[in-house]
DRENZA-197829 format. One record per residue (C-alpha): chain; residue in three letters; residue number from 1; x, y, z. Coordinates in nm, 2 decimals. Example, Ala and Ser with C-alpha at 12.3 -4.5 7.8 and 13.67 -1.06 7.14 Angstrom:
! DRENZA-197829
chaine_residu_num_c1_c2_c3
A_Ala_1_1.23_-0.45_0.78
A_Ser_2_1.37_-0.11_0.71
! end
This chain:
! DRENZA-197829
chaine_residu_num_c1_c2_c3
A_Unk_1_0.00_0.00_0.00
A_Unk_2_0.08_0.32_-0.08
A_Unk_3_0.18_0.50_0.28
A_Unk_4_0.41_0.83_0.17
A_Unk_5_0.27_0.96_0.51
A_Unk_6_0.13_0.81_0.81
A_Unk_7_-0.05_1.07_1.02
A_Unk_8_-0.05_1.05_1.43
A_Unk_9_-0.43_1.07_1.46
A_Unk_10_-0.70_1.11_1.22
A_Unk_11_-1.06_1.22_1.37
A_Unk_12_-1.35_1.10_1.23
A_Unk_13_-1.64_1.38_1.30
A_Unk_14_-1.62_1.75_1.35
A_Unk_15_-1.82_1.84_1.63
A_Unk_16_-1.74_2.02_1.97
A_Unk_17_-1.56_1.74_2.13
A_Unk_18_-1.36_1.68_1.81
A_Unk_19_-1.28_2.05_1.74
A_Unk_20_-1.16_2.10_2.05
A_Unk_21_-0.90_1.78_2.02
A_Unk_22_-0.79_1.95_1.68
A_Unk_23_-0.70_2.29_1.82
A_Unk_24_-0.53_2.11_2.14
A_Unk_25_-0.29_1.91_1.90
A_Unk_26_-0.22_2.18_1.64
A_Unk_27_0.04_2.33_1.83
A_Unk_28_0.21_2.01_1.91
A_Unk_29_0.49_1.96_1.66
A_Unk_30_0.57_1.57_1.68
A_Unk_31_0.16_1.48_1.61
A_Unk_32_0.04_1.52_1.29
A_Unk_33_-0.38_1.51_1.29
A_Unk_34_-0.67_1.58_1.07
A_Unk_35_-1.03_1.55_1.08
A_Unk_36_-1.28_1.52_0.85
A_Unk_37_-1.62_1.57_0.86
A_Unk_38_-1.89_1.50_0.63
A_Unk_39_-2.10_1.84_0.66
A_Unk_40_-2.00_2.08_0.48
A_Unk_41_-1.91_2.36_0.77
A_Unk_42_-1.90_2.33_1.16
A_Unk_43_-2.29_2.37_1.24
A_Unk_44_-2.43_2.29_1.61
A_Unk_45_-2.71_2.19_1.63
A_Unk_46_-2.93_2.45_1.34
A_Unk_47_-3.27_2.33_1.37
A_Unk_48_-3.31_2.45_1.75
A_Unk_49_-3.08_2.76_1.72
A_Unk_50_-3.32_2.96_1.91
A_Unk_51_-3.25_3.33_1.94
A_Unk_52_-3.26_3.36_2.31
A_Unk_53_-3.11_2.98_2.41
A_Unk_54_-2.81_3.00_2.60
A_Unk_55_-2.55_2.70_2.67
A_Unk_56_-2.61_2.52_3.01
A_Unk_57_-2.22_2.58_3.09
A_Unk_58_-1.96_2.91_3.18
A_Unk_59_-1.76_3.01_2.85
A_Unk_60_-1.46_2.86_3.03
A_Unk_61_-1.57_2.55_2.87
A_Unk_62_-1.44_2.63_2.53
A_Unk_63_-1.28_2.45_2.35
A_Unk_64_-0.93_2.50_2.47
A_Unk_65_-0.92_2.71_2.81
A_Unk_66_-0.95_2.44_3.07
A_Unk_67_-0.64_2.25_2.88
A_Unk_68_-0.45_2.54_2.79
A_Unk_69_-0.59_2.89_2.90
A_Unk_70_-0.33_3.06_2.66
A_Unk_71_-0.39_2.90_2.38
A_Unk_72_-0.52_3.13_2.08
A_Unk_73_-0.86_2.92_1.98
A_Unk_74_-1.00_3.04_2.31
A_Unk_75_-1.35_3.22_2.39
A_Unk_76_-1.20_3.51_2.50
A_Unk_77_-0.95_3.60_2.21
A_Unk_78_-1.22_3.49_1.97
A_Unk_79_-1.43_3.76_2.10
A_Unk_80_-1.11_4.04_2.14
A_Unk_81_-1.07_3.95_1.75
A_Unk_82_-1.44_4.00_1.68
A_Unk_83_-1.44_4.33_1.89
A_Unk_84_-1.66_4.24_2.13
A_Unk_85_-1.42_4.19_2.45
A_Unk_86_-1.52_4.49_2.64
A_Unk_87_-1.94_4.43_2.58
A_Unk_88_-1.89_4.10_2.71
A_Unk_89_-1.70_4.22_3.02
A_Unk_90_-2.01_4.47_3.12
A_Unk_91_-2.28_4.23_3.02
A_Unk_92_-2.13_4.04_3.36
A_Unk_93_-2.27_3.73_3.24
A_Unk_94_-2.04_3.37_3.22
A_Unk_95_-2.36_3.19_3.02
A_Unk_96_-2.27_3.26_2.66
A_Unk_97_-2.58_3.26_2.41
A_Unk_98_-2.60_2.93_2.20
A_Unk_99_-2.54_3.10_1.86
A_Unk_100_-2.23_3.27_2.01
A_Unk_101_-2.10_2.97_2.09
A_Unk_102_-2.13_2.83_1.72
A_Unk_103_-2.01_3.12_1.57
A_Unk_104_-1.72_3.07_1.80
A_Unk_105_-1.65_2.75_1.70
A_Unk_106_-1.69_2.81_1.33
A_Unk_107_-1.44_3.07_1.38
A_Unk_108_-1.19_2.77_1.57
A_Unk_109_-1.25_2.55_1.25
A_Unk_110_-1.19_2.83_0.95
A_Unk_111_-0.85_2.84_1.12
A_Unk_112_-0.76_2.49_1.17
A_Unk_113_-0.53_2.36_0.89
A_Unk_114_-0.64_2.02_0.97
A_Unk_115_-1.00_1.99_0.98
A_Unk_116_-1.12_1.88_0.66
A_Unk_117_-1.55_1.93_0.60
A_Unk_118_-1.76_1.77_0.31
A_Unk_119_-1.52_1.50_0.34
A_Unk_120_-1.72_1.13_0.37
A_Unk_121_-1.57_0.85_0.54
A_Unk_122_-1.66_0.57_0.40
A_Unk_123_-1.44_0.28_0.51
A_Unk_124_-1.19_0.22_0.79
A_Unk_125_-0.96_-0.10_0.74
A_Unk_126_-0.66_-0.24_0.95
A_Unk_127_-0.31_-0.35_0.82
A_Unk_128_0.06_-0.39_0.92
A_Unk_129_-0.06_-0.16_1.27
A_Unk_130_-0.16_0.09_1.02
A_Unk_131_-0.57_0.21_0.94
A_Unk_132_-0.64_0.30_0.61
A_Unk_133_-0.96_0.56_0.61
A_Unk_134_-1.10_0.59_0.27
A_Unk_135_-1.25_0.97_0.24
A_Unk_136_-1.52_1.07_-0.02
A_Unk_137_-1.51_1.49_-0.09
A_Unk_138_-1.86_1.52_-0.12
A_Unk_139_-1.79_1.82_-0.33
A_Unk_140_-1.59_1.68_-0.61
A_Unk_141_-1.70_1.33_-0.55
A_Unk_142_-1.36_1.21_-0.58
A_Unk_143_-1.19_0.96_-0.31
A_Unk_144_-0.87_0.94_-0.13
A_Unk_145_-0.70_0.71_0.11
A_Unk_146_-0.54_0.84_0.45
A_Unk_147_-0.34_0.63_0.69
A_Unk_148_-0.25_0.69_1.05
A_Unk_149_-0.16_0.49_1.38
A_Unk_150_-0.40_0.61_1.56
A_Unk_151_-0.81_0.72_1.52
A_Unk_152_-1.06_0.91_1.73
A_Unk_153_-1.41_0.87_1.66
A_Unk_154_-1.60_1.17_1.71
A_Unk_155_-1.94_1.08_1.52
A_Unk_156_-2.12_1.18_1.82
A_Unk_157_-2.49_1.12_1.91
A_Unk_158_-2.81_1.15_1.71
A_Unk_159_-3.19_1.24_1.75
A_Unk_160_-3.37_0.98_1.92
A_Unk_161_-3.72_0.88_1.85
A_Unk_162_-3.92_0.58_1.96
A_Unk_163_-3.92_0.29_1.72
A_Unk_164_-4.27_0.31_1.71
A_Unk_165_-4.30_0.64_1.56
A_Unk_166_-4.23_0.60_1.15
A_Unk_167_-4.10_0.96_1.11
A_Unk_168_-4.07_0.90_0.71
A_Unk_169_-4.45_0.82_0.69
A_Unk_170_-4.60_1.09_0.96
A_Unk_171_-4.47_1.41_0.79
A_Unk_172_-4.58_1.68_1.09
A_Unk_173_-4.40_1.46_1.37
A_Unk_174_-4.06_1.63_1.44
A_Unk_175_-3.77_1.59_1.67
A_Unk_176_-3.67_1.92_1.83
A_Unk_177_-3.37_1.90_1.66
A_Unk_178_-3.55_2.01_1.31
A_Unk_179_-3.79_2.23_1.51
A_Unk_180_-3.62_2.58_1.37
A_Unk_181_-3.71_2.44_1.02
A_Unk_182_-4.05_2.31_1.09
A_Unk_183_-4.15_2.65_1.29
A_Unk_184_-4.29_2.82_0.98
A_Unk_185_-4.58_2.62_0.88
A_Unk_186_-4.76_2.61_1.23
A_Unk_187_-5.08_2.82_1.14
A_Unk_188_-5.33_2.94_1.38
A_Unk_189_-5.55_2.73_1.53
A_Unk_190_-5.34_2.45_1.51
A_Unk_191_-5.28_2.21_1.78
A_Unk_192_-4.87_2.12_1.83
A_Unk_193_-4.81_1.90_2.10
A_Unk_194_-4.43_1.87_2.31
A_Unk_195_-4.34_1.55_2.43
A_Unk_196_-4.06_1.53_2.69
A_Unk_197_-3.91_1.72_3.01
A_Unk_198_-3.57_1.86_2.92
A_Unk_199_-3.42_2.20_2.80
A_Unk_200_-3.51_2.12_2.45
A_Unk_201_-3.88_2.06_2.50
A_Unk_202_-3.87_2.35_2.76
A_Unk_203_-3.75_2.59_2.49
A_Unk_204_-3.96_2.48_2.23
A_Unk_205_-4.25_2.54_2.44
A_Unk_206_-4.15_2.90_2.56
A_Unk_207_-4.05_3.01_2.17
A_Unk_208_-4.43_2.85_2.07
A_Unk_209_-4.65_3.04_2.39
A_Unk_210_-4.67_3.37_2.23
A_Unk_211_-4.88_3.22_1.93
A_Unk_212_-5.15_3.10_2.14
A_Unk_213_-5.27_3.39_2.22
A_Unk_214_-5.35_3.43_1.88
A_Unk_215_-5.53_3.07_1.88
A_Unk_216_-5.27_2.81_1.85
A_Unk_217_-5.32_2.50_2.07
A_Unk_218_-5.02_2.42_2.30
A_Unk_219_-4.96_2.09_2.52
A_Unk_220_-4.64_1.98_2.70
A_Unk_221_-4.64_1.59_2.82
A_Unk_222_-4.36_1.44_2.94
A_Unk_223_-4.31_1.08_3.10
A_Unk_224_-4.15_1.21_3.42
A_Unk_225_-4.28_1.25_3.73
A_Unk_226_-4.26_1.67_3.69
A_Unk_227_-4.10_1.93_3.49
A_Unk_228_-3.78_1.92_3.72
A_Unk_229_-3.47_2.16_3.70
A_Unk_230_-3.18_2.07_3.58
A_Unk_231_-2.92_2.07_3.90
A_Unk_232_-2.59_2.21_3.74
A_Unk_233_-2.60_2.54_4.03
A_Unk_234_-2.54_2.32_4.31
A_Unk_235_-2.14_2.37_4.30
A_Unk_236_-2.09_2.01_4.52
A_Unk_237_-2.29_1.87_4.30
A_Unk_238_-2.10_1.99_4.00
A_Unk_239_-1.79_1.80_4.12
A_Unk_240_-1.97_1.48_3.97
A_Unk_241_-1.84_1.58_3.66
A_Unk_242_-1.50_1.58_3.78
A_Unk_243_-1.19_1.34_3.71
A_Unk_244_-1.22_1.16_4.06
A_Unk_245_-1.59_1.05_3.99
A_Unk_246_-1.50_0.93_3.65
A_Unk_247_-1.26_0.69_3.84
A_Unk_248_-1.52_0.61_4.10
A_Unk_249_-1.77_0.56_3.83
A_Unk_250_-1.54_0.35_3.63
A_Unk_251_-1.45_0.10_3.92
A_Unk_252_-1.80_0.00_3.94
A_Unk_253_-1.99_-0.30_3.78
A_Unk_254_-2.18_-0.25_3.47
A_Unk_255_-2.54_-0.29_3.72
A_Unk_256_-2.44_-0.03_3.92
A_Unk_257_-2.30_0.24_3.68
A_Unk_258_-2.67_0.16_3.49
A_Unk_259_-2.84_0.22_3.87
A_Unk_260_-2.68_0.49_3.86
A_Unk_261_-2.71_0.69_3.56
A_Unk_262_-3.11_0.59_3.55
A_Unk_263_-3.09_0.82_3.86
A_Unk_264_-2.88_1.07_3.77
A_Unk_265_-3.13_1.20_3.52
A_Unk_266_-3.14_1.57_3.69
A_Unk_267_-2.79_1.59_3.69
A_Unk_268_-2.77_1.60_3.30
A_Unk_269_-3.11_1.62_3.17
A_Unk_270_-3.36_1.83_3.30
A_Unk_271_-3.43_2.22_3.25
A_Unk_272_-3.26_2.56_3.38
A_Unk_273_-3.41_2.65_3.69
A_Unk_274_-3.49_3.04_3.51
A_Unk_275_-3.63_2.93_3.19
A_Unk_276_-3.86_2.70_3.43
A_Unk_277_-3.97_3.04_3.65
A_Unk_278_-3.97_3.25_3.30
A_Unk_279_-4.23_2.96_3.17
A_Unk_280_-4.43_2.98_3.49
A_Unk_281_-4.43_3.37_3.51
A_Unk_282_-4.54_3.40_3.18
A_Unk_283_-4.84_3.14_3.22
A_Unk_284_-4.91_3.34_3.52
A_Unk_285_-4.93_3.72_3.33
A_Unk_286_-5.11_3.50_3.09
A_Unk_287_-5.35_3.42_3.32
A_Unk_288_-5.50_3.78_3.44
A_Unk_289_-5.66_3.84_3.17
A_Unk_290_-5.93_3.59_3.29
A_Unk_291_-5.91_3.41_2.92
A_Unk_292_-5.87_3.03_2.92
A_Unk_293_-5.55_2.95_2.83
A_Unk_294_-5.54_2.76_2.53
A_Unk_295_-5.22_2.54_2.73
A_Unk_296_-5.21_2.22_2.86
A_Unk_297_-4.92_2.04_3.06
A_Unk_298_-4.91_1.69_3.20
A_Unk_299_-4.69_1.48_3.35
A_Unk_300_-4.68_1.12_3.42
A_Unk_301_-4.77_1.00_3.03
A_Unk_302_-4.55_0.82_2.84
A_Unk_303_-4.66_0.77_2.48
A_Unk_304_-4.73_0.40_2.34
A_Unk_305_-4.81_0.49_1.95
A_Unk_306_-4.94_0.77_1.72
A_Unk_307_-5.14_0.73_1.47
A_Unk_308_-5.26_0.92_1.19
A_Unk_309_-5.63_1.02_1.10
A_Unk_310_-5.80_1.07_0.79
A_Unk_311_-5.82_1.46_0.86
A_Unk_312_-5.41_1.43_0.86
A_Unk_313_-5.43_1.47_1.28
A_Unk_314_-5.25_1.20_1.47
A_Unk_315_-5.41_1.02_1.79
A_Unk_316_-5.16_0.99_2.04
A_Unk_317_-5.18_0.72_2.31
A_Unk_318_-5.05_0.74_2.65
A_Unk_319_-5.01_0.54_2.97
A_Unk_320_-5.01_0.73_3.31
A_Unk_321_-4.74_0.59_3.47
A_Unk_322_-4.89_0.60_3.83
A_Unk_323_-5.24_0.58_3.74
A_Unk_324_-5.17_0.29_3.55
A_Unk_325_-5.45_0.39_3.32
A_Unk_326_-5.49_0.52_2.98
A_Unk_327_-5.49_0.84_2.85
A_Unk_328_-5.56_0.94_2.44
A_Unk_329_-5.54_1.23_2.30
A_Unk_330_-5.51_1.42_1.95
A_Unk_331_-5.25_1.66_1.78
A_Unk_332_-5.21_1.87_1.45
A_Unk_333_-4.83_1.87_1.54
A_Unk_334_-4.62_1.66_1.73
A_Unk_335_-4.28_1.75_1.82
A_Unk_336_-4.05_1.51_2.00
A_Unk_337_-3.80_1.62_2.23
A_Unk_338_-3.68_1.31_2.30
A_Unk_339_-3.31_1.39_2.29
A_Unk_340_-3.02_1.22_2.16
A_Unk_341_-2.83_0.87_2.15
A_Unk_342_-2.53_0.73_2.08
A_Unk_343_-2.53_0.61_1.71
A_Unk_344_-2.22_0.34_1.64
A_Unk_345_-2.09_0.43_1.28
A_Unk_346_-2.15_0.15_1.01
A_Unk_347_-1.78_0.24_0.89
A_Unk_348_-1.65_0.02_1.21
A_Unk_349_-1.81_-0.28_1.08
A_Unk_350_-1.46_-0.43_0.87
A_Unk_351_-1.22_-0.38_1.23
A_Unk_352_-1.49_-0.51_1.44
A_Unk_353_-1.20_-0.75_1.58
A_Unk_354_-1.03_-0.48_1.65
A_Unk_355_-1.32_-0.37_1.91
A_Unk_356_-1.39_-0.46_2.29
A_Unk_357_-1.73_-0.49_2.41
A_Unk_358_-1.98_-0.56_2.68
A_Unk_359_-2.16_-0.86_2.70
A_Unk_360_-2.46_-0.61_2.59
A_Unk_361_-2.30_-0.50_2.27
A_Unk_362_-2.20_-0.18_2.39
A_Unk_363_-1.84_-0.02_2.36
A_Unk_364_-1.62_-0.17_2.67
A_Unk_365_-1.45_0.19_2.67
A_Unk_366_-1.10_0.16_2.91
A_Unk_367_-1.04_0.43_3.18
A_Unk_368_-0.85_0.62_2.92
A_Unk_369_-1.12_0.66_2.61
A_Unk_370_-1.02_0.38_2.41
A_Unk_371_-1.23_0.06_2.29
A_Unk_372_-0.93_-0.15_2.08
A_Unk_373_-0.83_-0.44_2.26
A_Unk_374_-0.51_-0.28_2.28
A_Unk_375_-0.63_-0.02_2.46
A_Unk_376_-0.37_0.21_2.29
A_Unk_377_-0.51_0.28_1.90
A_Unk_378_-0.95_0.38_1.91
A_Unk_379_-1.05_0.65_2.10
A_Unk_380_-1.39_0.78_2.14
A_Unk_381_-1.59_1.09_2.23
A_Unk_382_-1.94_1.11_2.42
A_Unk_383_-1.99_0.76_2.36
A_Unk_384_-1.90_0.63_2.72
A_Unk_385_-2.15_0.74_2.90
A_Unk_386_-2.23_0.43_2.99
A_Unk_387_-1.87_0.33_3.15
A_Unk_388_-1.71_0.69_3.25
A_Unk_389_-2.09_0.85_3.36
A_Unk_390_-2.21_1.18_3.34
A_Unk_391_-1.91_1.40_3.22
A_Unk_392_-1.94_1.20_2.91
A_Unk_393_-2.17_1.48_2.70
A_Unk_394_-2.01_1.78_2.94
A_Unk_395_-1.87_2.04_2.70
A_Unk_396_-1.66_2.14_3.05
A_Unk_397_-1.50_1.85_3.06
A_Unk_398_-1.42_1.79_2.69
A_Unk_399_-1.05_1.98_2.73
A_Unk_400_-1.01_1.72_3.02
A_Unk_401_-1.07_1.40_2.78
A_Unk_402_-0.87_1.60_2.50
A_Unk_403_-0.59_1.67_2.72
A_Unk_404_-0.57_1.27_2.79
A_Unk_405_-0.61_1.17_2.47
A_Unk_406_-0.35_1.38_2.32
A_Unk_407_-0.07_1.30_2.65
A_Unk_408_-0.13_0.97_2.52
A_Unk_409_-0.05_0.99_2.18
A_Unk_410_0.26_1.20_2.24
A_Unk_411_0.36_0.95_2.51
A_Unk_412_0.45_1.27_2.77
A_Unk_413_0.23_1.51_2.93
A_Unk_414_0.15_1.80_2.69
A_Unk_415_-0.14_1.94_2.92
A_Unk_416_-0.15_1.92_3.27
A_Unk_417_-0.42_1.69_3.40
A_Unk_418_-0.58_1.77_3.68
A_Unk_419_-0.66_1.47_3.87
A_Unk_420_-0.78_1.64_4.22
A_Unk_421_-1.03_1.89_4.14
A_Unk_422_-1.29_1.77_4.42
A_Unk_423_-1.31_1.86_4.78
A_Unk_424_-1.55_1.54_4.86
A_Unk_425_-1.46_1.15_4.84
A_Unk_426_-1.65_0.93_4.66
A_Unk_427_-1.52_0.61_4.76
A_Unk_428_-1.37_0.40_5.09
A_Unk_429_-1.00_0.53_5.07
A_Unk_430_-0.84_0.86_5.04
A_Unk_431_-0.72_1.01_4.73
A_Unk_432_-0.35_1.15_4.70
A_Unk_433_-0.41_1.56_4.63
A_Unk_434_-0.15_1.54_4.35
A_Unk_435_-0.01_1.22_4.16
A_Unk_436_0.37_1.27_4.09
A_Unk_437_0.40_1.37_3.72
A_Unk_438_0.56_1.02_3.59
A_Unk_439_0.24_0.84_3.73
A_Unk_440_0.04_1.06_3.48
A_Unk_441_0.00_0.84_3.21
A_Unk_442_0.04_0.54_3.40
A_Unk_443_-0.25_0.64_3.59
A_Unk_444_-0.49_0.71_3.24
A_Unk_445_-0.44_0.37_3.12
A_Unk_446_-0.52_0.20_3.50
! end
């Protein structure tokens, strides 16, 4: 085979997670990288771009800071370049807007030499401890081969909906991720029913309650118990995202980490406790001028099937999960904010050998983010959520799994890890409050 050059790393999927990783190992000289991507620019998340939706998380979690505060893809100098340092200084406000944060990272990837959009790949194959990744440019619909020693998949996850829903046959059901693009033909006098209880569904519904004071029809359902906050103020709490409870999390048994995480729903899901308040205040304001509110929220449902009627309406059927009875009702629109799930990439399909997993099929992901047997050549991003817990899909501690990832493939420590960032202990014995340096990457691969 033809190998003129054998890259370091090559990334497979552009998003946050990924982005970050390539402006981490630009700077470093003895790695060589790129990343492809099969979009044809950085875009997160387009369909629910709302104008008013802020990220859940400080700007400190860039895509660089918390690895390497100087380094020049950071928030702040993106926003010194744009002009917009001092504004963002009076606004006294750490919560950046959602949009901000795009154009911030479209900014990272226009100056990244080795991120690589509308490029397809569409095979990944394993030889002489060499992977071959064969890339379509969607563009000129020409392909090339790349080979490198290492890869990072960074596919990321995708809408869910429940199999039950055919989402190719019922044109007005949505998942919230599409919602931006559906928004124009709700009419008056329509019905449009939310189904779920996080930040998406949340939003959704507070960008829709204007229009039904001009006759649209608005429910919210959601399967949980109530419309609870999402608990990332609590700063002890917080600290579950930090390195320590990734090792506590990791040392437990499959069972438990599934326990868990089926209770731990709050801690990653769930809605800001203002946009909660601003929803209730507005209901409330709503409310005096002694109209009915054409609103409805319930809790407790989980839907079992929609069907569609002959008027193009869909008949939605639902089991109260404490009444343990039935509940049906009917919808113009349906919009699912069901959120998202890990989708494994058909390309891994031809080094499936390669792969470790768990007697349930999932990744068996190692302490330090790989899933080869090796332990030393895949590496993977928000796809252990299941083995490492609820940092997984934290945008504040992507610079902590990049900074692993990349002392690994250098075989030295380019970025300081932090491994003691907690004041509490989550297990039986005492941690150390600082590993000696040497232990660093001995400690990763544990």
């Amino acid at each position: 085979m033809n190998t003129e050059k054998i890259y370091s790393v090559i990334g497979i999927g552009i998003g946050p997670f990924n982005l970050g990783l390539a402006a981490l190992i630009e700077p470093v000289e003895e790695l060589s990288s790129l990343f492809f991507d099969q979009s044809e620019r950085f875009d997160w998340h387009p369909g629910l771009m709302l104008d008013n939706a802020s990220l859940q998380v400080p700007f400190l979690a860039d895509l660089v800071t918390m690895a390497d505060p100087s380094n020049p893809y950071s928030f702040l100098n993106y926003i010194k370049e744009s002009g917009r340092l001092y504004r963002f200084y009076i606004r006294e406000n750490f919560f950046i807007y959602r949009k901000e944060y795009n154009q911030y990272c479209q900014w990272v990837a226009s100056k990244l030499s080795n991120c690589r959009f509308s490029h397809k790949v569409v095979s990944i194959d394993y030889a002489d401890d060499v992977y071959k990744i064969v890339v379509l440019n969607t563009k000129t619909n020409t392909s090339e081969a790349f080979y490198s020693h290492k890869i990072v998949l960074g596919t990321g996850t995708s809408p869910h909906v429940p199999e039950f829903i055919n989402q190719e046959a019922l044109h007005n059901v949505i998942h919230t991720s599409k919602y931006l693009y559906f928004k124009p033909q709700v009419s008056e006098n329509s019905t449009i029913t939310i189904i779920g209880s996080g930040q998406s569904a949340a939003e959704v519904f507070r960008d829709l309650l204007p229009e039904t004071q001009n006759g649209l029809q608005l429910k919210w359902y959601t399967r949980s118990s109530h419309f609870f906050p999402l608990d990332n103020k609590s700063k002890l709490t917080l600290e579950l995202t930090s390195p320590e409870y990734v090792d506590h999390f990791y040392s437990l048994s499959h069972e438990k980490r599934k326990q868990l995480l089926s209770k731990q729903h709050g801690l990653y899901k769930g809605i800001d406790q203002e946009l909660i308040n601003e929803i209730f205040d507005s209901l409330y304001e709503m409310s005096l001028e002694g109209k009915p509110l054409n609103v409805e929220l319930r809790s407790n449902l989980k839907l079992t099937s929609v069907n569609e009627e002959k008027d193009g309406s869909y008949h939605l059927d639902f089991i109260h999960t404490e009444l343990e009875e039935p509940f049906d009702d009917r919808t113009d629109y349906l919009v699912m904010a069901t959120g998202y799930k890990y989708k494994e990439p058909a390309i891994l399909s031809s080094i499936e050998n390669r792969i470790q997993r768990l007697e349930n099929g999932l990744f068996n992901v190692n302490r330090n983010y790989t899933i080869d047997k090796n332990g030393t050549e895949i590496f993977v991003q928000n796809a252990e959520l299941h083995t490492h817990g609820l940092s997984t899909p934290d945008l504040g501690m992507g610079a902590y799994r990049n900074s692993c990832i990349i002392n690994q493939l250098a075989g030295r420590e380019i970025y300081k890890i932090e491994r003691r960032i907690a004041f509490q202990e989550f297990g039986v014995q005492k941690m150390e409050l600082e590993h000696p340096k040497s232990t660093v990457l001995e400690l990763i691969n544990e």
